[in-house]
N, C-alpha and C positions, 0 to 999 in steps of 0.2 A: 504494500500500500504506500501510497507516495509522501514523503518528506517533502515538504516546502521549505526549503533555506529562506528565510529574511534576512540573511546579511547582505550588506549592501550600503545602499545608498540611501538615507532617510532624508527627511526634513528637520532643522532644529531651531528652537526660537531659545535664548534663556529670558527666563522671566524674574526680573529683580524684585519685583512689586509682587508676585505671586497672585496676580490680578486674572492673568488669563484661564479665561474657561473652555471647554472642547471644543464650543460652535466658534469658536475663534480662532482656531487654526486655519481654517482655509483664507482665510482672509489677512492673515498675520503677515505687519511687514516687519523686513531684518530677517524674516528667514533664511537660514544656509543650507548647503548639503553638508550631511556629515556621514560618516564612515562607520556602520556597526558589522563586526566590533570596534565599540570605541567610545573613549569618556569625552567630554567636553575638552578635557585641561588636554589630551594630545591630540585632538582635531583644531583647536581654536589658541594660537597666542596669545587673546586677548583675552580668555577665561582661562588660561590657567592657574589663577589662584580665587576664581569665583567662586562662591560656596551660595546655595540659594535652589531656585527651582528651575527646571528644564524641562521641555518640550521636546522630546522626537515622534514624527510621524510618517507612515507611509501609507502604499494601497499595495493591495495584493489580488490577483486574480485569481478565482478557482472557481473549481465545475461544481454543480448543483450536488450534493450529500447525497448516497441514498441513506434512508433510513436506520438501514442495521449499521451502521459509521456514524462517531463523532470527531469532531477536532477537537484537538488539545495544540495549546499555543504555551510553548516552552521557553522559557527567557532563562540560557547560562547562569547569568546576573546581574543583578542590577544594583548602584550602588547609590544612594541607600533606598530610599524608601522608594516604591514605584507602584503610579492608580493606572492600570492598564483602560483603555476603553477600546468598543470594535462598535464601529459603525457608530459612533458618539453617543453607546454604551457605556458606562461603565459596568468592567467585566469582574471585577476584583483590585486589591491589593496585596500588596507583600512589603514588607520590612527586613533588612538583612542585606549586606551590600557584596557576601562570595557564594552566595551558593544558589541552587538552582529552584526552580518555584515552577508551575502551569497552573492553566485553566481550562474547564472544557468551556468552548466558546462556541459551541455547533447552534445552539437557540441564538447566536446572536451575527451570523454568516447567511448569506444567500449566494448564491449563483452570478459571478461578476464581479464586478470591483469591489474590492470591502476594502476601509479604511479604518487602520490598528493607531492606535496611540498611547503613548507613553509620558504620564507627567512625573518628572522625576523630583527629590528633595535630600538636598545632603547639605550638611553643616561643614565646615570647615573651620576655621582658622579665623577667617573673619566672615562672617558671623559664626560666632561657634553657637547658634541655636537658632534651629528652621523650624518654623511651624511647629514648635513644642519636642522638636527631636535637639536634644542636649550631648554636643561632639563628646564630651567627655564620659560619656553613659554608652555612646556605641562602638563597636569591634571595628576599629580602622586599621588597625597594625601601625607602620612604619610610615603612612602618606605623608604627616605633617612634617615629617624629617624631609623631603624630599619633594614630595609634588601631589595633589590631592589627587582620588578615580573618583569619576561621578557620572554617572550613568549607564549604559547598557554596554558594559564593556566584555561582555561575553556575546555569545551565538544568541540570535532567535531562529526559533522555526516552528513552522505549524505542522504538526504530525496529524495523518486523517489515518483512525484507527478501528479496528471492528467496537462494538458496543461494548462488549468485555474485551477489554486487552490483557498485555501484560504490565505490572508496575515495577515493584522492586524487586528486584532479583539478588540475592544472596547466596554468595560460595563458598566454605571455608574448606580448605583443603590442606592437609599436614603431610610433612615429609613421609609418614608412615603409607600412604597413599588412601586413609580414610579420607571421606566428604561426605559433606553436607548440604544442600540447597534446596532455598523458598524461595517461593513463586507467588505474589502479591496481587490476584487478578485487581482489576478495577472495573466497578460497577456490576459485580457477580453479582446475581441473585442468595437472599439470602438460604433460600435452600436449596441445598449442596447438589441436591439429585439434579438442578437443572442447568448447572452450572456445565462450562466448557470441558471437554476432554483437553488435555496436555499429553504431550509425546516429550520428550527430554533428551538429548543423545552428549555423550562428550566426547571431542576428536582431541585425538592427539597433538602435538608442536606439526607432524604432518601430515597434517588433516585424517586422517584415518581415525573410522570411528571404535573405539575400545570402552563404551559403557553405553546401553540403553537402557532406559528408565518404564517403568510399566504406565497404563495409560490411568487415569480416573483413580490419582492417589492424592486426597482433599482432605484436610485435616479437618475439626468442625467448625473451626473458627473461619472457614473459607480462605485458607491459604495450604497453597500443595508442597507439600517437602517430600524430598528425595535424598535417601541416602547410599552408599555403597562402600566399594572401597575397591583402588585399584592395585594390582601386583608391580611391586618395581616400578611407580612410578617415574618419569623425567622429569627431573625435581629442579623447581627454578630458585638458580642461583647467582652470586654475582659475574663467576665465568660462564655461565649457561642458562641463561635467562630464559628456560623454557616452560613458552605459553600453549595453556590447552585452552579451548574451547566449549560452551555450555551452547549447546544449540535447543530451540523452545518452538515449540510447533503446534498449536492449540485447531481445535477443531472450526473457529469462528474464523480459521484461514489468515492467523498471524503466526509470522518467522521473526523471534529475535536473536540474537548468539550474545554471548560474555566472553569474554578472555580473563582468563584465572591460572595461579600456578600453584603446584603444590608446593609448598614453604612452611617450617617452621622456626621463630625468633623466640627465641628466651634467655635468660640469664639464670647461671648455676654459679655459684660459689666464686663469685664476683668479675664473672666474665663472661662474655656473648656470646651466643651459639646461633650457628644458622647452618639448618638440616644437622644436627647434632656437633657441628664440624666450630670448634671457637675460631674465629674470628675478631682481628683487632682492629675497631672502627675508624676508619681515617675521612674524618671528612671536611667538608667546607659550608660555611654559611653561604643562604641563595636566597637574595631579597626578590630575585623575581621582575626585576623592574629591566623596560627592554627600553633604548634608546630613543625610538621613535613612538612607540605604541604605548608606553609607560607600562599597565598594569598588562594589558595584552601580549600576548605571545606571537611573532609572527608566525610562524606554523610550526606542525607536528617534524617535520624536514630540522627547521631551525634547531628546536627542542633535544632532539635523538644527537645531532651533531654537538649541541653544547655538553650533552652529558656524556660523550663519547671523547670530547677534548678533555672532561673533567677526568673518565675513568684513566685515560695517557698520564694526566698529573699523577697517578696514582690514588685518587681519591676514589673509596666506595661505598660513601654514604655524603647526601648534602639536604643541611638543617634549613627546609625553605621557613624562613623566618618570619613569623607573626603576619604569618597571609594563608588562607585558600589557596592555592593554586587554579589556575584554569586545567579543567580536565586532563587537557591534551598532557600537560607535565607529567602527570604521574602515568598517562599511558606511553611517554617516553621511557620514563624510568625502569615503568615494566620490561619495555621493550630490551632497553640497552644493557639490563643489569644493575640496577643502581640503587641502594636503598632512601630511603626517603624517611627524614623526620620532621612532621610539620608539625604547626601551633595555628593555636586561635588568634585570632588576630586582638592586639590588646586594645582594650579602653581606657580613661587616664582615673576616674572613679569607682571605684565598688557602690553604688547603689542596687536597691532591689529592683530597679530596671537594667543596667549593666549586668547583676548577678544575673538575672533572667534569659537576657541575651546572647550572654558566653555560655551558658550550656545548652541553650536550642540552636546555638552553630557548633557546637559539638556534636549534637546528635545527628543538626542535618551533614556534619563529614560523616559523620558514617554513616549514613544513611547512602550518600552518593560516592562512597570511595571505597564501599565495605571491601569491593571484589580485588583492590593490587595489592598483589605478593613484594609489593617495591615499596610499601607501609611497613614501618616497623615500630615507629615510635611516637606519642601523638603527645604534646605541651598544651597544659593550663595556662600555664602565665612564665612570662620573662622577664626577669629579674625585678620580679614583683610589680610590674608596670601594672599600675589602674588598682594596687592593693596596697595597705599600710599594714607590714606583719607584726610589727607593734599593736595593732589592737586584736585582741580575741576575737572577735567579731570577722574579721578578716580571713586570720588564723584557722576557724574554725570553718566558712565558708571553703577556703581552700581546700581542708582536708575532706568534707564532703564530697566536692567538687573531683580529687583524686577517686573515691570510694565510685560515686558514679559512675567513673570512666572505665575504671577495673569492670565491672560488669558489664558493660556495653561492649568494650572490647577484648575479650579473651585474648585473641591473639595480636595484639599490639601491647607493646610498654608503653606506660604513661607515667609521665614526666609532670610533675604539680607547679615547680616554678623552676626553673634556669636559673640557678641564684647565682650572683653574684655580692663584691663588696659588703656590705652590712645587713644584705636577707639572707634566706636559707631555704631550707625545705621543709615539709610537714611531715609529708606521706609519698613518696617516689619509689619507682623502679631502679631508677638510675641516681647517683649521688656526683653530683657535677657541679661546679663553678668555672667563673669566666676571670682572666687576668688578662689587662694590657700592658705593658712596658714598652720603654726604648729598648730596642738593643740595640748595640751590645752596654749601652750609659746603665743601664737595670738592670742587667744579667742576670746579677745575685738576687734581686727580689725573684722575679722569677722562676729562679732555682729554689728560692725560698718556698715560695709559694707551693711550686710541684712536689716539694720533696714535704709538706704539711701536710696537702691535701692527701698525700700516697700514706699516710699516714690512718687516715679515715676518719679527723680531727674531730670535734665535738658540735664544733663550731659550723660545719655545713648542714648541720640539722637545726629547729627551734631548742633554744634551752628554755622556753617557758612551760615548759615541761609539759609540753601536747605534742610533742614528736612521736613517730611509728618509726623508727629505723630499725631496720632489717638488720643491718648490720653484714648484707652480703650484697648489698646495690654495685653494681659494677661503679668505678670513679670514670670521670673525664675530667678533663678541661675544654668544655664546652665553646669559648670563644676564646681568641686571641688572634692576634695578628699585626702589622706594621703595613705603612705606606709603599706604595712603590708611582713614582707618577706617571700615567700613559700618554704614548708618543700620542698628540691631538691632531688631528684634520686641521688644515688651511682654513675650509671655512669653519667656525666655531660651531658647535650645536647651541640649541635653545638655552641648556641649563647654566651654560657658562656664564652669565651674569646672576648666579643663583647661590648662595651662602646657606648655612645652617643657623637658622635663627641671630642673625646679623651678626656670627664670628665672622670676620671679616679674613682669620686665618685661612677657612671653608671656602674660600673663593677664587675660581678659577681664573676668572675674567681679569685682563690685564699682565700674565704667563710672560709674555713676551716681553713687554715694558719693565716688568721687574728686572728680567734677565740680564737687560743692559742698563737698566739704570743702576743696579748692586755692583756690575762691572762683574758678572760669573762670564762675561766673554774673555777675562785675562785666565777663567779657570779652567775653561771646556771649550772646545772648538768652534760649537754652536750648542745651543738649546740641545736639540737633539740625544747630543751627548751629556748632556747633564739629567735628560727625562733618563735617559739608559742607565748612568751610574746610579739613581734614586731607585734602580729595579734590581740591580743587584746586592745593591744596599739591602730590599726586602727581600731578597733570596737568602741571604748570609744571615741574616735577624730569623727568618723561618726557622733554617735548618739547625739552627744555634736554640731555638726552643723546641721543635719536634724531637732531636737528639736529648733532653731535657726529657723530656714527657717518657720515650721509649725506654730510656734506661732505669723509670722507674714498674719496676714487677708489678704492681698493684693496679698501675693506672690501663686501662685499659680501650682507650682512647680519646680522641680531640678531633674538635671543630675548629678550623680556619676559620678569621674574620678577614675574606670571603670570599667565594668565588668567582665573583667580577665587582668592578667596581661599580658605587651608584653617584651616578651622576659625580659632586663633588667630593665622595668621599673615596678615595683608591688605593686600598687595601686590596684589592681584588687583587687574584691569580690570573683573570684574564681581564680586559679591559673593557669597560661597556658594551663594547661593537662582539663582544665575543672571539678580541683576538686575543694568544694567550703573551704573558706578558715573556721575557729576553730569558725566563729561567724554566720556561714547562719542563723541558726535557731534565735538566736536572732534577728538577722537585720530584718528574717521574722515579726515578732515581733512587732518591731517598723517602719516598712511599713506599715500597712492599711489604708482602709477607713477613719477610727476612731484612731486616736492616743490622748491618754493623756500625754502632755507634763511636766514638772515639772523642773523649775529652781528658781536655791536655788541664795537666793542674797550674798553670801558666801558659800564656801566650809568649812569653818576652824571657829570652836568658842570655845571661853573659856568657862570654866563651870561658870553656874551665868548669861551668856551673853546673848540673844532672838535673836532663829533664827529666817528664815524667808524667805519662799519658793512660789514662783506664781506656780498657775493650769492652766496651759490654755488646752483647748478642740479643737481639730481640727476634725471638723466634715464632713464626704464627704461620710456616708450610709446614707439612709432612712430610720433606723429604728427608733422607736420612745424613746424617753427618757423620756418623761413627769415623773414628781416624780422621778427621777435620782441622786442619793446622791455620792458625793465624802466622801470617809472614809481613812484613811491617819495611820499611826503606823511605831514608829523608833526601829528597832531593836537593843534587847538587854536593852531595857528601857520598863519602864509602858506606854510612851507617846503615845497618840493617840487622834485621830478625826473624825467627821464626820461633814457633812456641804453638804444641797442640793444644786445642782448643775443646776444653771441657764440655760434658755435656749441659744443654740447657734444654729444657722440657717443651715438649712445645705449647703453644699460650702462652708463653711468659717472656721474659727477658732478664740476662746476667748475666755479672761481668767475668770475664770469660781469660783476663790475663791483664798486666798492664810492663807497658812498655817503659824502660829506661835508659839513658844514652848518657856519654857526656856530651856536651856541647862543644863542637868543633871550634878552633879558632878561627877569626876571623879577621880580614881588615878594615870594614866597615859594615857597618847594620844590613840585614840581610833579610828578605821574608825567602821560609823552606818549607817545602809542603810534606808532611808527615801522611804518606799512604798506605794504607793498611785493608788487607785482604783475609777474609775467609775460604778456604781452598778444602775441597774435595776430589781426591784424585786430581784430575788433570782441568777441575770445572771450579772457577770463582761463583763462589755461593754469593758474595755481596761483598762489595769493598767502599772504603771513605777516604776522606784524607781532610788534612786540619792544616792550616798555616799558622806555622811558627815564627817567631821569630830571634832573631840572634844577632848581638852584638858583642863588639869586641871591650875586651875588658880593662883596657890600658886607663889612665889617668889623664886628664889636659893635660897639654906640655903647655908652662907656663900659664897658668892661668888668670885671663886679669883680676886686677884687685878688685874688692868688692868692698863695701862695710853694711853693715845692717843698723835699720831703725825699725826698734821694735817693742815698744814701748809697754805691751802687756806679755813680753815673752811667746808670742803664736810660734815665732820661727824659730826656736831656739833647737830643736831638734835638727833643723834646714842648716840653720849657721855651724853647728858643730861640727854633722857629716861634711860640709867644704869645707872648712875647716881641715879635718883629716884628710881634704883630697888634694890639698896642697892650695885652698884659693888664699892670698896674704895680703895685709897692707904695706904699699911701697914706699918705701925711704923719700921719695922723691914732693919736695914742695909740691912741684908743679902740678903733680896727676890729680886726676879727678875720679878717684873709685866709683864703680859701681853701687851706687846705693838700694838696697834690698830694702823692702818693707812692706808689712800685709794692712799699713794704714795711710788714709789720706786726710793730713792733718795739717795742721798749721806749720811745724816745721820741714813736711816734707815739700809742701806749695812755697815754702821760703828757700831751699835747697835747688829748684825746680827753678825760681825768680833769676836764681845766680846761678845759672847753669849747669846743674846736677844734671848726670843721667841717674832716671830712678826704674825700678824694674816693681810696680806695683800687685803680687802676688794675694789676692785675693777673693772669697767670697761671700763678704759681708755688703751689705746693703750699702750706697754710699754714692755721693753726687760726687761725680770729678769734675763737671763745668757744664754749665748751658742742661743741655738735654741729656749729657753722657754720664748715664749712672751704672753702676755693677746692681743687677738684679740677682737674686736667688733662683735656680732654675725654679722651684716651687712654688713661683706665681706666672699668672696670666699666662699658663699653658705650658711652659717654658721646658716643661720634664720632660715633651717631647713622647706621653703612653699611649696619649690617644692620635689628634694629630703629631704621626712622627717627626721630627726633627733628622735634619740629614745635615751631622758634622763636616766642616771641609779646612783642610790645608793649603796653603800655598805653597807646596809637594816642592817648586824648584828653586825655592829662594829660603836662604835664611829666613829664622833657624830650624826649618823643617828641610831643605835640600839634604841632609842624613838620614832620615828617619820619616819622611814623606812619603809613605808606600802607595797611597793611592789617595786623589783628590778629596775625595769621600772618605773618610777616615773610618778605620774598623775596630778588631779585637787588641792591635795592638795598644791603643789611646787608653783600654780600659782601667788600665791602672790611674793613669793622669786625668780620669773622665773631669770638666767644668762642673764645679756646683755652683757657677752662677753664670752671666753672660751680661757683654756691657750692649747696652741700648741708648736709643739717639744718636747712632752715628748716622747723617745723612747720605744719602746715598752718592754725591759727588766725591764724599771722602774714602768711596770702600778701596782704594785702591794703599792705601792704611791699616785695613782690617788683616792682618797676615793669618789668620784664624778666624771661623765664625761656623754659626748654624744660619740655615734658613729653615720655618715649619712648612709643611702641606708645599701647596703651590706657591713657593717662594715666596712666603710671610714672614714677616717676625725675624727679618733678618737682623743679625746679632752677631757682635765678636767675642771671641774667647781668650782673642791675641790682638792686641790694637794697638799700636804705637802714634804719638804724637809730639807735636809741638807745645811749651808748657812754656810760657816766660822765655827766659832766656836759654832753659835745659828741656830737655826730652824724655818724655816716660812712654814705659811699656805696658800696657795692662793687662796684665795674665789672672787668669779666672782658672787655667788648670790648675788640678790638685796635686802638686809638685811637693809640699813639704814634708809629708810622711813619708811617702814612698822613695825617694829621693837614696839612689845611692842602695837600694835592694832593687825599686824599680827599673830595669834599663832603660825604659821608655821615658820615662821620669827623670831619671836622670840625663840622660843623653840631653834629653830637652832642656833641661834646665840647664847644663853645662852649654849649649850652643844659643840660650837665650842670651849667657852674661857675656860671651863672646860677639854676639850680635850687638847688644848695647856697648860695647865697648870700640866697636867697629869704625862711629863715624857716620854711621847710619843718619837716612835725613826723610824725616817723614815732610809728607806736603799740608796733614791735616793738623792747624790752632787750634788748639784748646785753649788759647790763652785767656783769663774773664777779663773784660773789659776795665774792670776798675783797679787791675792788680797793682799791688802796691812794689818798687823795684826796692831789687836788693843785690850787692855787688858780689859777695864771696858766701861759702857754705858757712864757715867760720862765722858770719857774722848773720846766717838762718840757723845756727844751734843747732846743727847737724854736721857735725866733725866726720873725719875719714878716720875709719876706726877699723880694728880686723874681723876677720870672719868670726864675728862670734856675738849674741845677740843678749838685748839688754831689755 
């Protein structure tokens, strides 16, 4: 019987006044064409941040009904509220902005042209309340982060169906190869005897049929279930996605078919199984949001391809985040292999309408998703959005909220809230939290963080003493992730004038203009090349937390924050347009089964010094390793190893051996890649490699003089070690030492008068002149967790041309990470800034290393953390040793700092700042 597609071409009017009534459409001026599927905000520039009422309408032709047929007019969905009318009828309404709703509309259709309409009403942002619908009380998810949907942004079409059809169809089918399935007639009589006969067949992945169903099996309640069970099923998996077919045959001369697989997901003694086989979940966040169609999908084509790029990264599970999805996704998923964990989309209040709402879109997912084997996992709430877990009331809604879900869905986990930061969980399957960091500037939190939660702390459950933990919930770490920024089109898209709630960091718009007005064309060839080194930056940050995650046994998987980027925020592994970013193939790489881990207990050693690096093995194939050698070689050196390799069980990960060398000599700083292989027989099970680094261990020759002012002792540990490295003060009237100090004070701005070089070593809060203050990274974003921060070098000039391994600075810095950054530097002077960060899209640019003009002398403003580490650190040191050689140079910055009103002074002697030896007071 015939489908009628309504996608297409409609009519649309918005109506601001919410004035227009149905007999007003024909006559409506302003009307457009618009594109369903499709919201307002991605058919219309000029509504996309309107929130209010809309009009779509069209006409549709069809043949005169016979009587034993009705139509039913199906709408994908519609966001949010939607009064359908046919023939300037009203037919009904619906409420709910992702899931799918009909009508039977046969009483209200003739023969010829019929005209359907659609009055839509959705809140947004501004107005956040339409016609009594209050934004903060309905399941939007993510829009107001990004860009609102409003209106018919899924499929219509009118199905003409026999009198009784079929409704909902349900399959559950377990790796064991039992099943189950109902059959939901609609409009059956309600006694049974007269109801339709059903036939039932299920064919195999190759159409062949292997199960027929008997005819006239009606339960009393007038729904027909079928059960059986099949031998050795082909069981759909993530390498063998095989789909069977539920074919339905009813005697009123209706055919529909299902595609289903048999799958079973559960967790045992705190790890994941699928078809009995554990499993360690690797997956990525997917907001779902497509560049040009926003909430829409361009096709099923599109779909199958993104998730086929995703499985090459290595990924085989993605957390589509606080959305429905459009159909077509999860019958990708099925398709391609890929598991799938969605969430209800959030609200910003728990009220008794909110509560209401989040669980009639939970029932209607599963009502319209029962049948994908590519479902595994279904979320209440994210990180408590739209709940306050401080009140009871909440608390205890939640834990309900989990309980109901448990029995609706057997065969799915559910997940009660994504906690992160300062909420937790109630009642879950799974025990997860989310962390963001810099890295490599946060490493340690990080490490911290993984190596708590592998713990199974206390703290990721409620302590108000209403928690259920199981206490065998499998862990993850749920989200994290870092920046990487994608190479942009020539012509801009839409959203690139677009921010996240007016951070002005979040903003793309102006890319270019930053580029050169910061002067990063003295750092990078072109733009280009600095979008590229920001992606490998997020490669090295990845791999640097995945290796983290894997080598803890407990944890049992992690979500990226995410699989492509949206709009302005690019974290993503692929870039909006769905291309992947400079590292897929690596990141494939270090996703599998089997990964060999390898973390060095230092990045940085002097020559002479023992390094010293752990192997751990994270094991999650079957193959066998027995007799399995780790063999180990530093590039550029003789050094090398081998050492068998213990067993490790599979599902787990351990460390499996650790490596030790001495550190070869050297004549200048050196970055060496430490590669290390897993070997069976004559076949690498998985190998990695780590960059070290290595410096020579000599002393300055001759070091210049230096003296310190240091007036609460900070440096006094700094003064001592040069001190022993031979830094002294000179005999000589004449010289002018290098003056050290971690303060800017009246006698160092009188030192600076009479032309002191001063070398300002600090991260305390504090104005040096005009606009140019040392901030603490810990304000106005500056840590660099969320939007990243992407440290850089002047790689070939003093005093990094030693130690400048690459523009974008990495694990080597982590010893001398900035705890603070100086700001106000305009951007005519950044040719001054010999060190800095910039955040996101080249915001927030900032030095870490600034040198300038001061009175009649010159300072250096150093923010890295050079005084502890100094003289163990080689990174640290070396730097510091070629910062007092820099300032002793002669060196001539172009950018004043001088304050206007400064008061002159001729000698140090007469600014109370004497040349004194290395050693601090």
């Amino acid at each position: 019987m015939p489908t009628i597609s309504l996608d297409g071409k409609w009519d649309f009017i918005a109506d601001a006044s919410g004035s227009l009534q149905i007999q007003d459409l024909a006559s409506a001026r302003n009307a457009r064409i618009i594109q369903v599927p499709g919201s307002w905000q991605s058919e219309f520039a000029d509504l996309r941040d309107y929130a209010g009422v809309g009009w779509y309408w069209r006409s549709v032709q069809i043949d005169e009904l016979q009587t034993s047929h009705v139509a039913i007019l199906k709408f994908g969905a519609v966001d949010y509220r939607a009064v359908v009318y046919v023939n300037d009828h009203q037919v009904g309404s619906h409420e709910g902005g992702y899931l799918p709703f009909e009508f039977d509309v046969t009483s209200f259709l003739h023969a010829g042209e019929n005209h359907i309409a659609v009055r839509v009403s959705d809140p947004g942002a501004k107005p956040d309340e339409v016609e009594g619908i209050k934004y903060a009380e309905i399941p939007h998810g993510k829009q107001n982060w990004y860009v609102q949907t409003s209106g018919l942004w899924q499929s219509v079409e009118l199905d003409i169906r026999p009198l009784v059809y079929v409704g909902v169809v349900h399959v559950s089918a377990g790796a064991g190869g039992n099943f189950t399935f109902s059959i939901h007639p609609m409009n059956a009589p309600s006694d049974a005897s007269e109801g339709s006969t059903v036939e039932a067949e299920i064919l195999d992945p190759d159409g062949r049929i292997v199960w027929k169903g008997p005819e006239n099996v009606i339960t009393t309640k007038g729904v027909y279930m079928f059960s059986g069970k099949l031998s050795n099923p082909d069981l759909w998996s993530l390498s063998h996605p095989a789909l069977y077919t539920l074919s339905i045959n009813t005697s009123s001369g209706e055919h529909q078919s299902y595609r289903f697989g048999f799958r079973t997901f559960e967790t045992r003694d705190g790890k994941f199984y699928l078809n009995g086989k554990v499993v360690y979940l690797r997956g990525a966040l997917d907001q779902a949001f497509y560049p040009d169609t926003i909430y829409t999908p361009p096709s099923l084509d599109y779909l199958e391809n993104e998730m086929r790029q995703a499985k090459a990264m290595g990924l085989n599970l993605l957390r589509c985040h606080i959305k429905v999805p459009d159909p077509r996704y999860l019958e990708a998923a099925d398709e391609v292999g890929m598991l799938i964990w969605y969430e209800i989309p959030n609200w910003d209040k728990l009220t008794a309408k909110s509560a209401a709402r989040a669980l009639e879109t939970l029932q209607a997912m599963i009502q319209r998703d029962w049948n994908h084997p590519s479902i595994v996992i279904v979320s209440i709430a994210n990180e408590s959005w739209g709940l306050d877990l401080d009140q009871a009331a909440d608390r205890a809604w939640l834990k309900q909220a989990y309980h109901k879900a448990k029995q609706a869905v057997p065969g799915w986990l559910v997940e009660d809230n994504s906690a992160c930061c300062h909420n937790f969980h109630i009642s879950a399957d799974l025990a997860d939290f989310h962390e963001y960091d810099s890295i490599p500037d946060h490493a340690a939190d990080f490490d911290r963080v993984a190596s708590d939660l592998a713990t199974r702390p206390k703290w990721v459950f409620s302590q108000y003493g209403d928690a259920e933990p199981k206490g065998n919930e499998p862990l993850m770490l749920s989200e994290f992730g870092n920046w990487g920024l994608p190479f942009v089109p020539r012509e801009k898209p839409w959203w690139f004038s677009r921010d996240f709630h007016g951070r002005t960091i979040t903003l793309p718009e102006g890319l270019e203009k930053r580029f050169e007005d910061y002067q990063y064309n003295t750092l990078f060839p072109d733009l280009h090349a600095l979008l590229a080194a920001t992606q490998v930056h997020e490669f090295k940050s990845l791999k640097y937390e995945i290796a983290t995650l894997r080598s803890q046994p407990s944890i049992q998987g992690y979500v990226i924050t995410e699989l492509t980027d949206v709009m302005w925020e690019s974290n993503g592994l692929m870039d909006i347009w769905r291309n992947p970013k400079s590292f897929a193939n690596d990141l494939g790489a270090i996703q599998q089964n089997d990964v060999l881990l390898v973390r060095p207990v230092r990045r940085n050693y002097f020559a002479g010094s023992g390094a010293e690096a752990e192997v751990y093995f994270s094991h999650y194939d079957n193959r066998d390793l027995e007799g399995a050698m780790v063999t180990w070689d530093v590039e550029g050196t003789s050094l090398k190893g081998t050492f068998p390799a213990p067993a490790v069980a599979v599902g787990s990960s351990g460390k499996v051996g650790t490596i030790t060398f001495t550190v070869p000599p050297s004549a200048a700083p050196s970055r060496n890649v430490l590669s290390v292989r897993i070997v069976a027989g004559d076949k690498v099970i998985a190998k990695e490699s780590v960059d070290l680094y290595f410096y020579p261990a000599a002393m300055p020759t001759l070091p210049p003089p230096v003296s310190f002012h240091d007036p609460e002792g900070k440096l006094r540990r700094l003064a001592g070690e040069m001190q022993r490295r031979d830094y002294f003060e000179t005999d000589s009237p004449q010289a002018h030492p290098v003056l050290i100090t971690p303060v800017f004070d009246d006698d160092v701005k009188k030192a600076l008068e009479s032309g002191s070089t001063v070398i300002l070593l600090s991260s305390t809060p504090v104005t040096i002149a005009r606009e140019v203050k040392i901030v603490p990274r810990s304000e106005d974003s500056f840590d660099g967790n969320w939007v990243s921060n992407f440290a850089w070098v002047r790689k070939t000039a003093p005093p990094f041309n030693k130690i400048g391994f690459d523009t974008l600075s990495g694990f080597e810095t982590g010893e001398a990470t900035p705890g603070a950054v100086v700001v106000g530097i305009p951007p005519g002077e950044f040719q001054d800034v010999l060190a800095g960060e910039f955040y996101g899209w080249i915001h927030s640019n900032v030095g870490t290393l600034v040198q300038a003009r001061y009175g009649n002398g010159k300072i250096l403003i150093c923010t890295f953390s050079l005084n502890t580490p100094y003289s163990t650190g080689p990174y640290a040191t070396f730097l510091m040793d070629e910062l007092v050689s820099y300032a002793a140079s002669g060196f001539s910055p172009k950018f004043d700092i001088t304050p206007q009103d400064r008061t002159q002074h001729t000698t140090g002697q007469e600014a109370g700042v004497a040349a004194k030896p290395a050693t601090s007071h």
